[in-house]
C-alpha positions, 0 to 999 in steps of 0.5 A: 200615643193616641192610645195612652191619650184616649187611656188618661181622658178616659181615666180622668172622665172616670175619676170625675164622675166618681168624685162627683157620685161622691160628692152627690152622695154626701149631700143630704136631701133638702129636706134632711139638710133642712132638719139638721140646720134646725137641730144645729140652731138648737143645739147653737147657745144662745144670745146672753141678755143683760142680767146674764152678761152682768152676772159673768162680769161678776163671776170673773171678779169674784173668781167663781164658776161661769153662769154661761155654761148652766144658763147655755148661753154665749159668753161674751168673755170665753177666753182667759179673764185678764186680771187672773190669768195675769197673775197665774203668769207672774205666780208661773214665772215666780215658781221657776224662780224658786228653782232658777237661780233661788234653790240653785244658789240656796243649796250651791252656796251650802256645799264646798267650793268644788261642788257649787256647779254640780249642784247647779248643773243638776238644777238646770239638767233637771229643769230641762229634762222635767220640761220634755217629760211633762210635755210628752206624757207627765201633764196628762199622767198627773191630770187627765181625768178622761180615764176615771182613775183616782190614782193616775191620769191616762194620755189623753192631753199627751204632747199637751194634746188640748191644751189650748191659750185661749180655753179655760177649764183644765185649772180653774174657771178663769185661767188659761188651759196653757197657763195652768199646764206651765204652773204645774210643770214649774212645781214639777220642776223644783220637787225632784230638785229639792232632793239633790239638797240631800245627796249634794257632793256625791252622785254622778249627774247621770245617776241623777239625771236617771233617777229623776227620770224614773222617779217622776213616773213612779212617785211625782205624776201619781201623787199629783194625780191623787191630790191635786186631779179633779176625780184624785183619790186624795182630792179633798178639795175638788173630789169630797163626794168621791175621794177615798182620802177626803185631805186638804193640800193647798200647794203641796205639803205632800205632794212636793215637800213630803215625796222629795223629803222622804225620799231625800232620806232613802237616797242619801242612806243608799247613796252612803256617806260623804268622803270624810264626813264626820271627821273633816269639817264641811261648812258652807263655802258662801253664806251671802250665795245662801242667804241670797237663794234664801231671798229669792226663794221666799220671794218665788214662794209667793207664786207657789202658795197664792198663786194656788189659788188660781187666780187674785181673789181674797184666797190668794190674798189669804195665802199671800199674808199666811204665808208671810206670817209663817216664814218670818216668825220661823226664821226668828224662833229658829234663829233665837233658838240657836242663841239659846243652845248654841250661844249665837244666831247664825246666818244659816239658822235664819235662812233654815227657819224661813225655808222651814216656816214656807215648808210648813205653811205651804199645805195649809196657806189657803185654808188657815187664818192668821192665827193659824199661820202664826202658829204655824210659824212658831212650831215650823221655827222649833220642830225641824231645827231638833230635827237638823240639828238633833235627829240626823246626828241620833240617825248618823245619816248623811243630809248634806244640805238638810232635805229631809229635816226641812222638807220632809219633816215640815211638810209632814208637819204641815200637813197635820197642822192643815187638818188641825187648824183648816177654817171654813171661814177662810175658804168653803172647801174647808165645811165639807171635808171638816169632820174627820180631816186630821185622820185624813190627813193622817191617812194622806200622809201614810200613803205618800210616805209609803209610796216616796220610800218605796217608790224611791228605794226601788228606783236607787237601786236599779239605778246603782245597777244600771249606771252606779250611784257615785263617782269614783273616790278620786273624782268625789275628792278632786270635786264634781265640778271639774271630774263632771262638768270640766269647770270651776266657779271661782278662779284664783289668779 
């Protein structure tokens, strides 16, 4: 006993005086800790003066770059300005609304009434699944610019590794480094919804589910790297000196509507028909549903065009009032032009215009005055209705709910007439890519088309591999809603 005891103090003296010796040798000399408490001063900001204080105060009302960060001084506001980040919240929580509920009862109340809660469940399925994703690596991939790639981020921010509520910077100079991730995820979340619109009533939701998935990797986080990344190959905007595409999209011409839309049409011609389709008729079974995602949709829109301006300053009013402008005046020429052909305006038409003129206004809300917008308005009223109404009957492709003719379409649209009518007046990113931008948009528009069709066509068919596409024909006939989720949405008694 005495043994163990004399072996645990003996131990217990050694292991002190190793700690000790440890300790002795992290402590520099007075002299070295001298020199690196002068080095650390240094290296410390300083105090702002008055002038320096004040010039802050104007930057965060103007929305521009912090002059504490050239001038190396402290600045007194560090964090998030209130009055932006503010509103980059209230745009964050608009954009969710697009999707939740807006698009879901847009396209819900556009199917059969035996379909209306696939089509929600695969909103909500991919709202959730999108969710997980952009936290473990989707922000980072679409973001990070750590890598020096043009063409996709690394891992630096996975797990939002960095993304701080009280730092700026990821996004904007005023604005939240948590608030800027949430903004994007909610873009994220309604882009590879959209593309349901075109296989409504016939994809099983775990092919959804699955497609999604990958299709995110292949053609959603590299697109948002491209375009909207500081160091992006098509980042016009924020990479002029560097981009190897010098194009302007404001809040997603290519990078939602064009990638969802194209690849909207991909799937829905690999995907096939709808049972009966051509010879049964299949007309919306809730156009008040419709007309009330309709609603919601241009209300959230204002999140996702003015809040691009990441924060409220007059580019965000500029998007606020174009965005407005196109919507209404697409709405009522589409609607006048069912009255031409057709002999009434309908419902559905007024809702497809809207949705058309907010396709097309979006790549170019903050870059475009008025005049522009109205324009805007009035070809997003005519070129998409001959192609719902024209081009898919031509093609024979099964569109169900329009994806392709309103989304891909009018944002192909949108991004030329961005680089045709772009104003410099209305936002100075405009002077340095002006010369030459309707071929870089042209050019934009190549590679995305390039990369939605056959990052998309590649996907659909590992997918019908590994899982099938589509439900068995009794299942497509009773209806998704009971055959895939056991419920229905309305009950007859």
């Amino acid at each position: 006993m005495k043994k163990l005891l004399f072996a645990f103090l003996f131990l217990c003296t050694f292991t002190a005086a190793l700690a000790a010796e440890e300790v002795k040798a992290s402590v520099p000399p007075a002299a070295e800790q001298a020199v690196a408490a002068v080095a650390a001063a240094a290296a410390e900001p300083g105090d702002p003066d008055l002038a320096q204080r004040v010039a802050e105060l104007e930057a965060y009302v103007n929305n521009t770059v912090r002059p504490s960060a050239e001038a190396k001084v402290k600045s007194m506001i560090s964090g998030p300005g209130p009055g932006h980040n503010a509103w980059q919240m209230v745009s964050t929580a608009l954009v969710l609304f697009m999707t939740l509920p807006g698009l879901a009862l847009f396209y819900g109340g556009l199917v059969r009434r035996k379909n209306v809660l696939s089509v929600l469940a695969q909103c909500l399925g991919i709202a959730g699944m999108v969710t997980i994703l952009w936290w473990v690596c989707g922000y980072s991939l679409s973001f990070d610019v750590t890598n020096e790639n043009a063409f996709i981020g690394g891992f630096a921010n996975a797990f939002f590794k960095g993304i701080e509520p009280g730092v700026v910077g990821a996004g904007y100079y005023w604005i939240s480094d948590s608030m800027w991730a949430m903004f994007q995820l909610t873009f994220a979340i309604i882009t590879p919804a959209l593309i349901v619109g075109a296989i409504a009533e016939r994809m099983k939701f775990s092919a959804v589910l699955l497609f999604v998935a990958l299709w995110m990797f292949v053609v959603y986080f590299p697109l948002a790297h491209m375009v909207w990344a500081a160091n992006g190959f098509m980042c016009g905007a924020l990479n002029s000196a560097n981009a190897g595409i010098k194009a302007l999209d404001f809040a997603g011409g290519t990078v939602v509507h064009m990638s969802s839309g194209w690849s909207a049409l991909v799937l829905c011609i690999i995907l096939g028909k709808r049972l009966g389709f051509g010879k049964e008729p299949m007309p919306p079974h809730s156009m008040v549903l419709c007309m009330v995602g309709t609603g919601m949709l241009w209300v959230g829109w204002y999140g996702f065009n003015a809040g691009s301006a990441l924060g409220a300053d007059a580019i965000a009013s500029n998007a606020f009032t174009t965005t407005t402008l196109a919507a209404a005046t697409a709405g009522f020429v589409w609607g006048c032009i069912e009255w031409i052909f057709r002999g009434k305006p309908s419902v559905l038409g007024f809702c497809s215009g809207i949705v058309a003129g907010l396709v097309v206004i979006t790549p170019a809300a903050g870059f475009v005055n008025t005049t522009g917008a109205m324009i805007i308005g009035l070809l997003a009223g005519i070129v998409p209705y001959f192609a719902v109404a024209k081009l898919k009957a031509m093609l024979g492709y099964d569109d169900a709910l329009d994806t392709f003719g309103i989304h891909g379409v009018g944002g192909t649209l949108g991004a030329i007439l961005t680089g045709v009518l772009a104003d410099e007046k209305v936002n100075s990113v405009v002077t340095a890519v002006k010369s030459g931008l309707v071929m870089s948009q042209i050019k934009a528009i190549l590679l995305t088309m390039v990369l939605s069709i056959v990052g998309t066509a590649v996907i659909a068919l590992v997918v019908k591999a590994v899982l099938g596409l589509r439900p068995e024909e009794e299942v497509e006939t009773i209806g998704l809603d009971l055959a895939e989720h056991g419920e229905e949405a309305y009950h007859t008694t």
